[in-house]
N, CA, C, O and CB atoms as a CASP TS submission, in Angstrom:
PFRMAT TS
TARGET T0000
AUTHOR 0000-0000-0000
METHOD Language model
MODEL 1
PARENT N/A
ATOM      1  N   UNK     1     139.126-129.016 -78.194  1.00  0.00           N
ATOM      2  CA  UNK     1     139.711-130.001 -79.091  1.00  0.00           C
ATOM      3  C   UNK     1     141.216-130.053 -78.847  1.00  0.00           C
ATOM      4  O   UNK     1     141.821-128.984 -78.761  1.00  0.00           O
ATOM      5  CB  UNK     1     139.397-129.663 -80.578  1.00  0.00           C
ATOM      6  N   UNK     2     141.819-131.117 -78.738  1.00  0.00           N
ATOM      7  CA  UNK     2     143.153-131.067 -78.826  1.00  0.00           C
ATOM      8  C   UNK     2     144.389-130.875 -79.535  1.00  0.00           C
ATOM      9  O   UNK     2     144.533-131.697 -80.440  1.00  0.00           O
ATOM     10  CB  UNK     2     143.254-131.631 -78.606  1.00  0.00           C
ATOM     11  N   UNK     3     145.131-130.220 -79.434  1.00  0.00           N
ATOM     12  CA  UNK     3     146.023-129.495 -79.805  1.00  0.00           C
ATOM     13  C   UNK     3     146.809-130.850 -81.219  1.00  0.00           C
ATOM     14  O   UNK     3     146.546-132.045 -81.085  1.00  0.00           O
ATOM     15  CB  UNK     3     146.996-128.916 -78.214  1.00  0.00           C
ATOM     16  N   UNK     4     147.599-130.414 -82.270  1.00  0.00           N
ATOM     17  CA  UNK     4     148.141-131.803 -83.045  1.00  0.00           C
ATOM     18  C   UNK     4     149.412-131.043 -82.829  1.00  0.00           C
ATOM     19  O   UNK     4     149.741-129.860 -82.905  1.00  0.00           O
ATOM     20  CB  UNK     4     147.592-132.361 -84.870  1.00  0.00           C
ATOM     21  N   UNK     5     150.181-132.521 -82.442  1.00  0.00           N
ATOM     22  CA  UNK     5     151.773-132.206 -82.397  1.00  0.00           C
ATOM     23  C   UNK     5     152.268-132.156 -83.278  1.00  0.00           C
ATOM     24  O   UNK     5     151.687-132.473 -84.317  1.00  0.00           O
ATOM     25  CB  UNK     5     152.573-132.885 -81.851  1.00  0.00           C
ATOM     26  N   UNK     6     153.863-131.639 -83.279  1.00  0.00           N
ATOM     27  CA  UNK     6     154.814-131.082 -84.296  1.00  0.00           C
ATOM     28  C   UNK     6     154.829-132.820 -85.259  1.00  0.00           C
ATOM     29  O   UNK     6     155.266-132.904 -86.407  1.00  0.00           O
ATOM     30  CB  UNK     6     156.689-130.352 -83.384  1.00  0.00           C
ATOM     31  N   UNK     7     154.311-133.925 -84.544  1.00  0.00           N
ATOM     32  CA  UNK     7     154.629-135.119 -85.668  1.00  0.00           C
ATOM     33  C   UNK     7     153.135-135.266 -86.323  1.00  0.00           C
ATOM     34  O   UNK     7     152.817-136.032 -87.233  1.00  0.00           O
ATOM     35  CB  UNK     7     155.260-136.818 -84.886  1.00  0.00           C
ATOM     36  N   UNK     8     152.463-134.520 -85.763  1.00  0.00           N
ATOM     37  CA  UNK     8     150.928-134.867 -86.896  1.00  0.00           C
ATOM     38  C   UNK     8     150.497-135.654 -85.981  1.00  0.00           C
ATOM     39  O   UNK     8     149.983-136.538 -86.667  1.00  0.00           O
ATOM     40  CB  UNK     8     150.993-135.742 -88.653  1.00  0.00           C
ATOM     41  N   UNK     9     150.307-136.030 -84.634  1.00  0.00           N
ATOM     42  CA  UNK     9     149.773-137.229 -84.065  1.00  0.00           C
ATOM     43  C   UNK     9     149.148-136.290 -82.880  1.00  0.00           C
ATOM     44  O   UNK     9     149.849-135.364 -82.469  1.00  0.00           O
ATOM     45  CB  UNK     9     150.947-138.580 -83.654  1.00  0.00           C
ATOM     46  N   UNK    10     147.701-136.526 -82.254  1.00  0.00           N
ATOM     47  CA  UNK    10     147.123-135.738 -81.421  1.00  0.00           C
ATOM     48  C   UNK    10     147.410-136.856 -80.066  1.00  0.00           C
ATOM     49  O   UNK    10     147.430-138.087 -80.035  1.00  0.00           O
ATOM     50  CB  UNK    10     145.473-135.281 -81.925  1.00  0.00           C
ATOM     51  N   UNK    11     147.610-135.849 -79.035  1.00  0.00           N
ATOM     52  CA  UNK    11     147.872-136.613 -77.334  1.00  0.00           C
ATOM     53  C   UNK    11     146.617-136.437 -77.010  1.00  0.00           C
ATOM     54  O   UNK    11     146.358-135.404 -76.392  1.00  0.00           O
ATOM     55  CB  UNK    11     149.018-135.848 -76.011  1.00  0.00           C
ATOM     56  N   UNK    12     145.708-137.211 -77.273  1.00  0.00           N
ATOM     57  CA  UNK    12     144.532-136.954 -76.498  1.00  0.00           C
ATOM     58  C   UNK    12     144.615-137.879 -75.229  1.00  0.00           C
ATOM     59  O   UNK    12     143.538-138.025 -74.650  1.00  0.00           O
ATOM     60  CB  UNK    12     143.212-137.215 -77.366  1.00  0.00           C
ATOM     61  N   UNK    13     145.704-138.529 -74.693  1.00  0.00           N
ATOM     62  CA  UNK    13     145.327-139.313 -73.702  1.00  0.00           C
ATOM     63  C   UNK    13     145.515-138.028 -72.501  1.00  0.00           C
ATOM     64  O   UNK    13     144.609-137.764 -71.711  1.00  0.00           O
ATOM     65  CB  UNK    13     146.302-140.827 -73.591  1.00  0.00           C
ATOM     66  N   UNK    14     146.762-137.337 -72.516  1.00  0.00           N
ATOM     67  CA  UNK    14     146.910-136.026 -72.223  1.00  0.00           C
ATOM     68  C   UNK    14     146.228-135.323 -71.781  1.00  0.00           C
ATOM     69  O   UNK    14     146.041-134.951 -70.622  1.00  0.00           O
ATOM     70  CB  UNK    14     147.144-135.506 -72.878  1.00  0.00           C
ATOM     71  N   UNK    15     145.667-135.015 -72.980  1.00  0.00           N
ATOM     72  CA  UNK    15     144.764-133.732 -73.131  1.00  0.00           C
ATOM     73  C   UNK    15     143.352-133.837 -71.829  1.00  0.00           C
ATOM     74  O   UNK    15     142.851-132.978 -71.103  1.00  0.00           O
ATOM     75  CB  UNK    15     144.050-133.756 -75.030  1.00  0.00           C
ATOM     76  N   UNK    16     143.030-135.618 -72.048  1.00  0.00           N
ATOM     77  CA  UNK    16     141.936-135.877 -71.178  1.00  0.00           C
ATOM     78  C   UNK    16     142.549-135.649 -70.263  1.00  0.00           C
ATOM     79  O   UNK    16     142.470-134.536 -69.744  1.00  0.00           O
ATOM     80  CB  UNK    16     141.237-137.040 -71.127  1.00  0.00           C
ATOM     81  N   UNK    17     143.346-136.603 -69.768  1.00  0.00           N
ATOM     82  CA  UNK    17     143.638-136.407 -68.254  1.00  0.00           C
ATOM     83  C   UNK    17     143.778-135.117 -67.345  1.00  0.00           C
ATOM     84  O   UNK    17     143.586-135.035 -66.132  1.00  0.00           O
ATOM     85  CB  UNK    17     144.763-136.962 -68.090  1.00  0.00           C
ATOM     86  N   UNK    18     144.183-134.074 -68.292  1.00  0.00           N
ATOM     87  CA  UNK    18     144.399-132.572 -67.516  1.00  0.00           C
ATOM     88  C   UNK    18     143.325-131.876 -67.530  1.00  0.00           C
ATOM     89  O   UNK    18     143.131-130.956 -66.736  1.00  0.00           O
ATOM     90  CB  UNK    18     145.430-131.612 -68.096  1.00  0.00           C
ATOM     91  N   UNK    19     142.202-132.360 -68.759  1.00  0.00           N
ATOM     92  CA  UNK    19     140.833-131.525 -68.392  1.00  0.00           C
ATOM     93  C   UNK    19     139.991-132.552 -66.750  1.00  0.00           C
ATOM     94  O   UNK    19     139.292-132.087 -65.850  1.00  0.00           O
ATOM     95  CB  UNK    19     139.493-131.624 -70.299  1.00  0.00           C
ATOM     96  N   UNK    20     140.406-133.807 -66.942  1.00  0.00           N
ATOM     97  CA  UNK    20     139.812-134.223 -65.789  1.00  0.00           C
ATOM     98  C   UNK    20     140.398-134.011 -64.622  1.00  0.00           C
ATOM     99  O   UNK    20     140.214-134.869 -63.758  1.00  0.00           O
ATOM    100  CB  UNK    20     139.584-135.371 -65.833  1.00  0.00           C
ATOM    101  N   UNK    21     141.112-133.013 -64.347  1.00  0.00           N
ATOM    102  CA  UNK    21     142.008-132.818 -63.009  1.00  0.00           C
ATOM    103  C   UNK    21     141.354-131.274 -63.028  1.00  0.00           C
ATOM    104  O   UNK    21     141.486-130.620 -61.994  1.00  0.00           O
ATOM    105  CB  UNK    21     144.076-133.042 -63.119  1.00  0.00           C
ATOM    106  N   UNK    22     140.581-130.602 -64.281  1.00  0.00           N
ATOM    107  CA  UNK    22     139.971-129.043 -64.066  1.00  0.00           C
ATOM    108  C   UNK    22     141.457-128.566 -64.682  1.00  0.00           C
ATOM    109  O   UNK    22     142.141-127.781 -64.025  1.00  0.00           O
ATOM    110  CB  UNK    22     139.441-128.382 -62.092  1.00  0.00           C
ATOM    111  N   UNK    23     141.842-128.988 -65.748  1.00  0.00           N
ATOM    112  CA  UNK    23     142.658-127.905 -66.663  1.00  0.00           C
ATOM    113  C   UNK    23     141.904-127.137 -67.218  1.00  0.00           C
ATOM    114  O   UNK    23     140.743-127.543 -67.282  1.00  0.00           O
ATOM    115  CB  UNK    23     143.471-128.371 -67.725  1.00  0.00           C
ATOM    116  N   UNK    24     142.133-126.039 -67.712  1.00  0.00           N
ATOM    117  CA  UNK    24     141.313-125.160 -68.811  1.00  0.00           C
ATOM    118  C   UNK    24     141.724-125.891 -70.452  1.00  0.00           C
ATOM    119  O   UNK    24     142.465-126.848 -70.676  1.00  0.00           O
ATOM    120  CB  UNK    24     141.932-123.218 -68.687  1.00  0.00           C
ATOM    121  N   UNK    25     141.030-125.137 -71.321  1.00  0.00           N
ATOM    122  CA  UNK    25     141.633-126.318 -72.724  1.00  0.00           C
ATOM    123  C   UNK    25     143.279-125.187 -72.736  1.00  0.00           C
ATOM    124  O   UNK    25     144.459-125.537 -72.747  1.00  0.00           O
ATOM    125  CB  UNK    25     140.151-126.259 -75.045  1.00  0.00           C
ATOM    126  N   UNK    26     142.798-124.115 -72.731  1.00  0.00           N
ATOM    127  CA  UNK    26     144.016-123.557 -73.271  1.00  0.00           C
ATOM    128  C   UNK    26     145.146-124.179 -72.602  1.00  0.00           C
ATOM    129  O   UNK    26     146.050-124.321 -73.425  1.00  0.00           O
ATOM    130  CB  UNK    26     144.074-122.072 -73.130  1.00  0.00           C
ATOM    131  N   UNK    27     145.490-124.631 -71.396  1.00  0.00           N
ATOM    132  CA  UNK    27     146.725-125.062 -70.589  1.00  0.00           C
ATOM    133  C   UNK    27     146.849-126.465 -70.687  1.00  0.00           C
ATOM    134  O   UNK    27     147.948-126.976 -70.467  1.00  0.00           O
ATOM    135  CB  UNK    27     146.674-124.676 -69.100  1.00  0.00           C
ATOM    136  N   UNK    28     145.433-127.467 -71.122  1.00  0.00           N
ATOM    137  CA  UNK    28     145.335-128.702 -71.622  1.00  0.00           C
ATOM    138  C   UNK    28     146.376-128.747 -73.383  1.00  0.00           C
ATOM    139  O   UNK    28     147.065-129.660 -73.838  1.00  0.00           O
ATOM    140  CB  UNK    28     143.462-128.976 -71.707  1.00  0.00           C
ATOM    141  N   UNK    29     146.212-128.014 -73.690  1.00  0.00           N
ATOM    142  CA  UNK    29     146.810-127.793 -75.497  1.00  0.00           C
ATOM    143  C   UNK    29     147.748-127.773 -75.131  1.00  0.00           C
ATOM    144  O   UNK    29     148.362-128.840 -75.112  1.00  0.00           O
ATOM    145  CB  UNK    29     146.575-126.563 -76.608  1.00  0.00           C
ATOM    146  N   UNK    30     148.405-126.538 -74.625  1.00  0.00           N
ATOM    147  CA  UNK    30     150.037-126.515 -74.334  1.00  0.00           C
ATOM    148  C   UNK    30     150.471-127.326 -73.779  1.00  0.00           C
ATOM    149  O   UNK    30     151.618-127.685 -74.046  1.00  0.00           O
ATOM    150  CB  UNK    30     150.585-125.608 -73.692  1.00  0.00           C
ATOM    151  N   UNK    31     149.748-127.932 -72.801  1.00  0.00           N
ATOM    152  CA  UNK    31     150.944-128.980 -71.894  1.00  0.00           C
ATOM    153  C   UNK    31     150.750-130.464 -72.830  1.00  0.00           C
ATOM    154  O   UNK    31     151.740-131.142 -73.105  1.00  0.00           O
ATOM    155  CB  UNK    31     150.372-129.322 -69.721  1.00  0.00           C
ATOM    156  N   UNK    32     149.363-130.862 -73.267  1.00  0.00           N
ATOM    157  CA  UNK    32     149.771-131.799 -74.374  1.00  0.00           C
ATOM    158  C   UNK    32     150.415-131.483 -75.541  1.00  0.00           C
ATOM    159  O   UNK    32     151.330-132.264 -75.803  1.00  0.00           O
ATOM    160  CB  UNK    32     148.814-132.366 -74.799  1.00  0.00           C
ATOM    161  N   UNK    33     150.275-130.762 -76.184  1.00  0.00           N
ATOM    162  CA  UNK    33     151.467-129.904 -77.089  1.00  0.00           C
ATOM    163  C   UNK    33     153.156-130.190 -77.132  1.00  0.00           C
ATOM    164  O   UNK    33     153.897-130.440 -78.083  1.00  0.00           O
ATOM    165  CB  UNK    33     151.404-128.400 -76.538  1.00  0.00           C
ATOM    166  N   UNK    34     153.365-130.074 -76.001  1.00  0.00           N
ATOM    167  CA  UNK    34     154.814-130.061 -75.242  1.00  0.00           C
ATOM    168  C   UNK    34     154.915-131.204 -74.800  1.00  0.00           C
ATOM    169  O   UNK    34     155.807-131.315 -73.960  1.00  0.00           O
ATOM    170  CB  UNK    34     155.075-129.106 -74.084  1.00  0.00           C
ATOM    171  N   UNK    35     154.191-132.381 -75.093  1.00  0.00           N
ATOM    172  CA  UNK    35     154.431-133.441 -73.825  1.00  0.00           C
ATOM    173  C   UNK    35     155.786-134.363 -73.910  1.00  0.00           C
ATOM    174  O   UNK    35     155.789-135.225 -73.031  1.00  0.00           O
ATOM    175  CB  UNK    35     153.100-134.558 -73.766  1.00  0.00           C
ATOM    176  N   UNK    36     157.007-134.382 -74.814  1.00  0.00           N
ATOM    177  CA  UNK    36     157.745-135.086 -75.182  1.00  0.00           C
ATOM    178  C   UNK    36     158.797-133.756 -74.339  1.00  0.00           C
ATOM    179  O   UNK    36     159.845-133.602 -74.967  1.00  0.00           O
ATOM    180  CB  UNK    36     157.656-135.616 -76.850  1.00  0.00           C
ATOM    181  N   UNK    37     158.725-133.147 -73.520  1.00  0.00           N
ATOM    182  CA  UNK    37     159.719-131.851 -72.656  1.00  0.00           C
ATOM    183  C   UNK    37     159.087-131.487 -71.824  1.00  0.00           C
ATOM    184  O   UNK    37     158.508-130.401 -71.827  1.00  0.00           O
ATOM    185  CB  UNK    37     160.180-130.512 -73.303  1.00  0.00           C
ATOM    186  N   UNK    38     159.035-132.898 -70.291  1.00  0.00           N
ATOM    187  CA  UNK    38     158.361-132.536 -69.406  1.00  0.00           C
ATOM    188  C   UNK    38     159.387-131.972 -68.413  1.00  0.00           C
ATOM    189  O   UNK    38     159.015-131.771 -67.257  1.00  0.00           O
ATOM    190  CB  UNK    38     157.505-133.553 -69.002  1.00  0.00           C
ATOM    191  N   UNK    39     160.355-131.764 -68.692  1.00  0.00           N
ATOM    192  CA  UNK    39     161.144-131.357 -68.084  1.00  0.00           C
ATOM    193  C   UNK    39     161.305-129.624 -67.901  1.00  0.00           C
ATOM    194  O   UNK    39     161.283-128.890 -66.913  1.00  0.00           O
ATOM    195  CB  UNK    39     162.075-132.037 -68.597  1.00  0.00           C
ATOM    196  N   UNK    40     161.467-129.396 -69.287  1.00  0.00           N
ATOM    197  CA  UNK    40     161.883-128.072 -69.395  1.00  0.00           C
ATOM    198  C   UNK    40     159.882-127.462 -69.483  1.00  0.00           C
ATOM    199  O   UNK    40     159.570-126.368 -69.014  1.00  0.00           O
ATOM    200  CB  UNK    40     163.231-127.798 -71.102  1.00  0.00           C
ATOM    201  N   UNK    41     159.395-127.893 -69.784  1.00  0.00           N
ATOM    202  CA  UNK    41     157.547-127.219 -69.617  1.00  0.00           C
ATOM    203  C   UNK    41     157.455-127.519 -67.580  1.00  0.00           C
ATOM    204  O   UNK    41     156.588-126.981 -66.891  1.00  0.00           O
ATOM    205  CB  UNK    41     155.719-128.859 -70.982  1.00  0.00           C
ATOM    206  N   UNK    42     158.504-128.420 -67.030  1.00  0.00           N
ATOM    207  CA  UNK    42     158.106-128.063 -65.595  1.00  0.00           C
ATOM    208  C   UNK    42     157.469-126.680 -64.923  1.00  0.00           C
ATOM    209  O   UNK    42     156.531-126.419 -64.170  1.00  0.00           O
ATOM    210  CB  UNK    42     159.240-128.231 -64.954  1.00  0.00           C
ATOM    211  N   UNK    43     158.590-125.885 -65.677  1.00  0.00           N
ATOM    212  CA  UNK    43     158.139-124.551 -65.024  1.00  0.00           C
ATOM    213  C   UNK    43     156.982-123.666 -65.590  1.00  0.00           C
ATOM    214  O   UNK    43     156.679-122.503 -65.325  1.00  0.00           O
ATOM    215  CB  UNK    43     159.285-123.683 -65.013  1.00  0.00           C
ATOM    216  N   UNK    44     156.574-124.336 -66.226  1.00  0.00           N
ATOM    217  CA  UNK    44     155.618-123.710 -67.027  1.00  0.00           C
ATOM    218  C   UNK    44     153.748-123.846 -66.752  1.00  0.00           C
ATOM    219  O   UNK    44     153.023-123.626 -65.783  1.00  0.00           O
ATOM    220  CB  UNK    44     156.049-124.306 -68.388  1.00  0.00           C
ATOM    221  N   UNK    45     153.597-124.151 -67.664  1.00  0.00           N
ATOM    222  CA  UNK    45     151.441-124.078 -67.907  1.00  0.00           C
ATOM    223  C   UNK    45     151.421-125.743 -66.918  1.00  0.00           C
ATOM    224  O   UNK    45     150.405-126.105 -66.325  1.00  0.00           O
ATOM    225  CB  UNK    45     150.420-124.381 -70.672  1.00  0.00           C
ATOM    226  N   UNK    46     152.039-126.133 -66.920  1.00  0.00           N
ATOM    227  CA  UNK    46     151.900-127.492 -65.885  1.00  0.00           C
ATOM    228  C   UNK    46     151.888-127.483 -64.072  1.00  0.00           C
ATOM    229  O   UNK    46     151.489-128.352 -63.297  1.00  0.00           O
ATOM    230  CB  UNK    46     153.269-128.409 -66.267  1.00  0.00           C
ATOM    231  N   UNK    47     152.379-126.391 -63.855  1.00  0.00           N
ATOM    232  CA  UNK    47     152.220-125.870 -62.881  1.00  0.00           C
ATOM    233  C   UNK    47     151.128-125.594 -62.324  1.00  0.00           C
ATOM    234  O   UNK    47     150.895-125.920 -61.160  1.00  0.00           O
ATOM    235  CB  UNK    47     152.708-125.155 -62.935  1.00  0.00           C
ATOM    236  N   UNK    48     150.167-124.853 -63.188  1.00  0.00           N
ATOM    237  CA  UNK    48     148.702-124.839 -62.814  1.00  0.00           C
ATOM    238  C   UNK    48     147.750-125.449 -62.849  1.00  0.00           C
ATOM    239  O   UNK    48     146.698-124.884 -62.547  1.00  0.00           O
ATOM    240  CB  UNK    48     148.252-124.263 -63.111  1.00  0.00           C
ATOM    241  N   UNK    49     147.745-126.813 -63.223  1.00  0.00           N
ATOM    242  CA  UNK    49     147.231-127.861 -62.645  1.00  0.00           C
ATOM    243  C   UNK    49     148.102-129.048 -61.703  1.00  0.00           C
ATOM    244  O   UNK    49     147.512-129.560 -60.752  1.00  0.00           O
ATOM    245  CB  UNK    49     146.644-128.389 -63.714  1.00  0.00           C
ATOM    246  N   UNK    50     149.263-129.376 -61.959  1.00  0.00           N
ATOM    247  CA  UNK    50     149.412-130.309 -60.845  1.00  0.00           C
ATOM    248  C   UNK    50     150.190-129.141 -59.690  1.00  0.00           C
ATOM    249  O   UNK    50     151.230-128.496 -59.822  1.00  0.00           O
ATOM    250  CB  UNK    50     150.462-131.874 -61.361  1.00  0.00           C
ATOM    251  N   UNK    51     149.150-129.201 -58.489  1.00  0.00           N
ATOM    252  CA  UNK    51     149.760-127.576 -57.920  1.00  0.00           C
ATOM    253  C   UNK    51     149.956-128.784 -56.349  1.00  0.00           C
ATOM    254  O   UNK    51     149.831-129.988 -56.127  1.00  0.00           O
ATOM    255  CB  UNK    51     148.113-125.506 -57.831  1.00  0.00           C
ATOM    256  N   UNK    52     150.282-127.680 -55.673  1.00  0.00           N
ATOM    257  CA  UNK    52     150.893-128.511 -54.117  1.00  0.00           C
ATOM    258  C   UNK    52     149.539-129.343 -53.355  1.00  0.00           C
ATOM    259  O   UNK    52     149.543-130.335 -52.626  1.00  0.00           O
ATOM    260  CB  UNK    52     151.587-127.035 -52.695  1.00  0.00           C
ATOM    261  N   UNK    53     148.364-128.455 -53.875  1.00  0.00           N
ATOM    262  CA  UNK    53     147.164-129.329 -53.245  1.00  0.00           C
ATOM    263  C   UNK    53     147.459-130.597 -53.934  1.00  0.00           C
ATOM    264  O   UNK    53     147.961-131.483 -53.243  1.00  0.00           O
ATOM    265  CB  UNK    53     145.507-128.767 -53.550  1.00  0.00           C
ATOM    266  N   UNK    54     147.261-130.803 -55.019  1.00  0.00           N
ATOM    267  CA  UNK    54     147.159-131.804 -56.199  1.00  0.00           C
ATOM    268  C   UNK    54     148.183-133.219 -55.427  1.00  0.00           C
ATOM    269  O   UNK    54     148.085-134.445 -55.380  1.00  0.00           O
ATOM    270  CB  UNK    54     147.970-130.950 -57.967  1.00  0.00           C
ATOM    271  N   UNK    55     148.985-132.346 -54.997  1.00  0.00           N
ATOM    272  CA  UNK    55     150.316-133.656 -54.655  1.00  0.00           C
ATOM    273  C   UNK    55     149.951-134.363 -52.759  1.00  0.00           C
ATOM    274  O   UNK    55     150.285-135.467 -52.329  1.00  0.00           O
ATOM    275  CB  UNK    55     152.574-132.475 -54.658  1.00  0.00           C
ATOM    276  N   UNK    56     149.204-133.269 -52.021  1.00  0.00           N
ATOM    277  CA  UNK    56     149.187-133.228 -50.733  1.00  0.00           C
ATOM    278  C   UNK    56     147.820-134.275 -50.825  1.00  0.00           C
ATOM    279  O   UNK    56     147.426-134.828 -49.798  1.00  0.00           O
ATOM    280  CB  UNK    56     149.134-131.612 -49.995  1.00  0.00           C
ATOM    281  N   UNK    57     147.226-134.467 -51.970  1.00  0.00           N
ATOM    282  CA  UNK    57     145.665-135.189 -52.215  1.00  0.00           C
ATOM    283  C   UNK    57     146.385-136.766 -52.436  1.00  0.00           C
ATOM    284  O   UNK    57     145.770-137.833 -52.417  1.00  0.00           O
ATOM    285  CB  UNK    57     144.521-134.443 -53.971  1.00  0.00           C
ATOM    286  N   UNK    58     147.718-136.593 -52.628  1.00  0.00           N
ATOM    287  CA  UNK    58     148.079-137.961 -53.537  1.00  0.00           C
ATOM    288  C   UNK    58     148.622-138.398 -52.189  1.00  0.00           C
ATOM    289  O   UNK    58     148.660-139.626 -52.104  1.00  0.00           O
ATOM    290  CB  UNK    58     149.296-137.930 -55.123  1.00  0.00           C
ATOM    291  N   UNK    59     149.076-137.724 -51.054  1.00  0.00           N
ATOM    292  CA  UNK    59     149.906-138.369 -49.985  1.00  0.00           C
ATOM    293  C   UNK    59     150.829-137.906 -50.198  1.00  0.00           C
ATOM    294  O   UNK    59     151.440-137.791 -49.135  1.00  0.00           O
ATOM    295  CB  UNK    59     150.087-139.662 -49.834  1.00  0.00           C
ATOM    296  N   UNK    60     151.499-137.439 -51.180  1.00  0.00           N
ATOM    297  CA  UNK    60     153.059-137.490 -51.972  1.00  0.00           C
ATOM    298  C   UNK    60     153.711-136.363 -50.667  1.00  0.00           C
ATOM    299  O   UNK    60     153.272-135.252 -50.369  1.00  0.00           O
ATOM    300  CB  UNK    60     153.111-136.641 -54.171  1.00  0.00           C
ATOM    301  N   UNK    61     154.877-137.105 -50.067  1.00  0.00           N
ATOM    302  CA  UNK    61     155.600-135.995 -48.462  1.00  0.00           C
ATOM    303  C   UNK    61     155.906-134.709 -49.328  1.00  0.00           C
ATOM    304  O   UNK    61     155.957-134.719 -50.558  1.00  0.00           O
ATOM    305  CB  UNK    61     157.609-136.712 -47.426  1.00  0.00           C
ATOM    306  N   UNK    62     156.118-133.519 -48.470  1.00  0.00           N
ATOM    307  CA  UNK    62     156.750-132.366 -48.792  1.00  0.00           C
ATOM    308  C   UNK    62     158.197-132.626 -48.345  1.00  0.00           C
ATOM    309  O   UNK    62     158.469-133.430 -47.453  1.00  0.00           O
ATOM    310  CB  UNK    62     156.076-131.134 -48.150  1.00  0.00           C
ATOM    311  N   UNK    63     159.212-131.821 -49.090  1.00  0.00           N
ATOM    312  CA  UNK    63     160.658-131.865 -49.129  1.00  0.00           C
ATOM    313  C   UNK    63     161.037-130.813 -48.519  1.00  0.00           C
ATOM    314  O   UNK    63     162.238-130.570 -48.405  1.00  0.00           O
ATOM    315  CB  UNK    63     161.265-131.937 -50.377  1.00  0.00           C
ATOM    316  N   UNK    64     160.197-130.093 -48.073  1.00  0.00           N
ATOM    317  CA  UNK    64     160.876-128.759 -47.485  1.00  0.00           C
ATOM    318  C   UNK    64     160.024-128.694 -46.300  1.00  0.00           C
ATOM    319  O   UNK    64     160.170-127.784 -45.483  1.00  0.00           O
ATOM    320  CB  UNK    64     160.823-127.274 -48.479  1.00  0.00           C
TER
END
């Protein structure tokens, strides 16, 4: 079930999208949880789903 944000409003658009990429719920909650600080959650539970395969599937070039 998805996590309800600090305004009372649930991200389930979120929440789906990261279980359909094979999030677990627990890392689906937190990262919809957090979703208004995608910046500073970069380094975080978001990491383990959009991972370097994830980006190399999209085409997206490597920088290094």
């Amino acid at each position: 079930m998805p996590l309800k944000t600090s305004s009372g409003r649930i991200n389930k658009t979120i929440y789906r999208e990261l279980k359909a990429l094979g999030a677990s719920e627990d890392v689906a909650n937190q990262v919809a949880g957090n979703c208004h600080r995608w910046w500073r959650d970069s380094g975080g539970a978001i990491k383990r789903v959009l991972t370097i395969a994830y980006f190399d599937r999209l085409g997206v070039p490597r920088l290094s």
